[in-house]
Structure formats: structure tokens, C-alpha cells
C-alpha positions in Angstrom: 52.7 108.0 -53.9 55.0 111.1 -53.2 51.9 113.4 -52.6 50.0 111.0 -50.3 53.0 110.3 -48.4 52.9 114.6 -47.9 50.2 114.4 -45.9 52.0 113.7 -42.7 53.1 117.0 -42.9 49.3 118.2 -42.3 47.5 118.4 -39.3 45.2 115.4 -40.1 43.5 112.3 -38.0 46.0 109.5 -40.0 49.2 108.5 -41.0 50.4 107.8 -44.6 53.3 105.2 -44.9 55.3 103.0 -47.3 54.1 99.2 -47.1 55.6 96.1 -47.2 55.4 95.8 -50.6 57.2 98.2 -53.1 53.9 99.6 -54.9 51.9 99.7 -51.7 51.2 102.5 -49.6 48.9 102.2 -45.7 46.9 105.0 -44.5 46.4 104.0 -40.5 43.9 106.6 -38.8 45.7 108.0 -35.3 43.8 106.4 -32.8 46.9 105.8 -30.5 47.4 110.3 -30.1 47.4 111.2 -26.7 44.2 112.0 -26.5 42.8 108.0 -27.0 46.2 106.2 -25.3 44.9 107.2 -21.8 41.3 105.8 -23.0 42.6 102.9 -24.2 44.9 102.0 -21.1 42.4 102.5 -18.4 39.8 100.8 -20.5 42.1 97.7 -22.0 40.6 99.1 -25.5 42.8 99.0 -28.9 41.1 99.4 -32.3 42.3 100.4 -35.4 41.4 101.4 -38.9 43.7 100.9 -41.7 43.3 101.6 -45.3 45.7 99.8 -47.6 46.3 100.7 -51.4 48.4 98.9 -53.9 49.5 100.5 -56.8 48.8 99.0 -60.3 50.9 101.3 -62.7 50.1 99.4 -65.9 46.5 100.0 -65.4 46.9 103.2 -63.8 44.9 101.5 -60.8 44.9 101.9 -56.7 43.6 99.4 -55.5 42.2 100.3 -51.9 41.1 97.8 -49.3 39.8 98.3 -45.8 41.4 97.0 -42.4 39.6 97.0 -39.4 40.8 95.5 -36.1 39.4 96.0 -32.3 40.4 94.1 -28.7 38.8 95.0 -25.7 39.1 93.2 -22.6 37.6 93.8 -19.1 38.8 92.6 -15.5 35.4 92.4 -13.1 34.4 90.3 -10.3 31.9 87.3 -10.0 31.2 85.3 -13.5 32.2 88.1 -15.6 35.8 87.8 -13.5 37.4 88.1 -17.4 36.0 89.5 -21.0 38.1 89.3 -24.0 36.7 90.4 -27.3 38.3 90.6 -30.5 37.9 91.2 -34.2 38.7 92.2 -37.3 37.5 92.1 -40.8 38.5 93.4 -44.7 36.9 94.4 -47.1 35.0 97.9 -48.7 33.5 100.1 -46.4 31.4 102.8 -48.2 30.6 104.4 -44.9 31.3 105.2 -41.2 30.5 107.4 -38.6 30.6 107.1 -34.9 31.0 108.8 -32.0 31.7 107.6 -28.4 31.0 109.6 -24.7 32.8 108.2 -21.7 31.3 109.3 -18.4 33.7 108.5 -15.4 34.0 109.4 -11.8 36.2 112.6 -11.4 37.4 114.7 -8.9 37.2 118.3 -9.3 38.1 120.6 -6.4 38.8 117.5 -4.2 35.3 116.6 -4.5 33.8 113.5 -6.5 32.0 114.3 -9.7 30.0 111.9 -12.6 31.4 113.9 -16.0 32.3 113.3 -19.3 36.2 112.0 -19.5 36.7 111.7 -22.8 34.6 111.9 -26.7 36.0 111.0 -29.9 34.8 110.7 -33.0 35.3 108.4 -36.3 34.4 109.3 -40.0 35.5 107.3 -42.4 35.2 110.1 -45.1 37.5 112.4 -43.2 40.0 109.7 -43.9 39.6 108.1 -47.4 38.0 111.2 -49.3 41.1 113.4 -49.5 43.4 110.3 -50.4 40.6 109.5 -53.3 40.9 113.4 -54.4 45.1 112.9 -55.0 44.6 109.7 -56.5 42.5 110.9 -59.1 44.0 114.6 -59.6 47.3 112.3 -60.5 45.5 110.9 -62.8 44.8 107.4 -61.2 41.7 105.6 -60.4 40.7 104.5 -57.3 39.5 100.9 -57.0 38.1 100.0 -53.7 38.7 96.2 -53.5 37.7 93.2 -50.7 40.4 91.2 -51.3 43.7 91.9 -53.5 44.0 88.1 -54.8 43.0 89.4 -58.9 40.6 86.7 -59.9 38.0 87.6 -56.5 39.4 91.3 -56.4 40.0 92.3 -59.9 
């Protein structure tokens, strides 16, 4: 736990943290840097990624699970005057990559222009791959799970 929790000293796209529980630890990837609050503001956008792992030390287990959670909302005109959207889900996620372009009006020079105001990207392997690495150079095996209730998730 001691060597994941060292990650926050690197410059990497998540967070590593204690959990609620005692033998838990939750990876959340930084979607909320600067970079993605203005995004997210101007857009009503908030989604996150969370990977949780619970520690089994009788079995030498990490159990892993996968978080996702996403709300967007839009104010418009007409008979789309409101959109809310959200969702989430759990589970094992063996792979994910996206990227996303945002073209905006801008003004550049005091003059009006169509250009790209902001690109991310999202993969999942940058994320999990160098937690699975410490997990099993401890020693420990990495178990990704869909639920953490033992007789569905083992």
C-alpha cells in the first residue's frame, strides 16, 4: 500500500489514496487539473474514473474494481431548453482509449476565430498498468473483480 500511495509524488494523470475501509486503497484519474476544470465549467461536464482495490492479505489478493461516473448537462433554447444526462457503472474494464477535440469560437488579435480550445486524452492502461506492476513486484496478485460481495466476486 505504502508504494502505491508513493505515486503521488510522480508526475502522473491520477491520484492514489487511502479508502474508507482500512485494507482499501482508490486510484481516481485527475480529470479535475486545470487543464479540464475550465472544460468542464463552460460545458456543465464532470466525469470520472476511479479504480478501487481492496486488500486481501490472507490470500495475498488485490482485488481491483472499476468506477466510472459522467453528468453532463446543457442549457439551449426551444425543446431542447434543458439536457441532463447521467451515468455510471462498475465493473472490469480490460480497455479504454479516447480522445476528445473541442473547437470553440476564439478571439485572437481582437478578431473572431473557429480553433481548437481544448484536447484530452484517456487511456486506461496509462492508469491501471503501473499500479498492476507494484502489486505484483510486492509479491501480490492482482484480481480485477465486478463486484466485491465474495460469493459473485470471488
Amino acid at each position: 500500500m505504502a508504494r502505491l500511495l508513493a505515486l503521488n509524488e510522480q508526475n502522473i494523470p491520477f491520484a492514489v489514496k487511502r479508502g474508507r475501509r482500512d485494507n482499501e486503497i482508490v486510484v481516481d484519474w485527475r480529470y479535475a487539473d486545470a487543464r479540464w476544470l475550465d472544460l468542464m465549467r463552460l460545458h456543465g461536464m464532470s466525469k470520472g474514473y476511479r479504480l478501487v482495490l481492496r486488500f486481501d492479505e490472507g490470500a495475498h489478493n488485490v482485488r481491483a474494481q472499476d468506477r466510472y461516473a459522467s453528468f453532463d448537462w446543457s442549457a439551449g433554447h426551444g425543446s431542447d431548453l434543458l439536457s441532463l444526462n447521467w451515468s455510471a457503472s462498475l465493473g472490469i474494464t480490460f480497455y479504454e482509449y479516447r480522445h476528445e477535440r473541442v473547437f470553440g469560437l476564439q478571439f485572437k488579435d481582437g478578431k473572431p476565430s473557429f480553433d481548437l480550445s481544448y484536447a484530452y486524452t484517456f487511456d486506461l492502461s496509462e492508469l491501471k498498468q503501473p499500479i498492476i506492476e507494484i502489486v505484483r513486484h510486492a509479491g501480490w496478485n492482482f484480481r480485477p473483480v465486478i463486484t466485491f460481495f465474495r460469493p459473485i466476486g470471488g
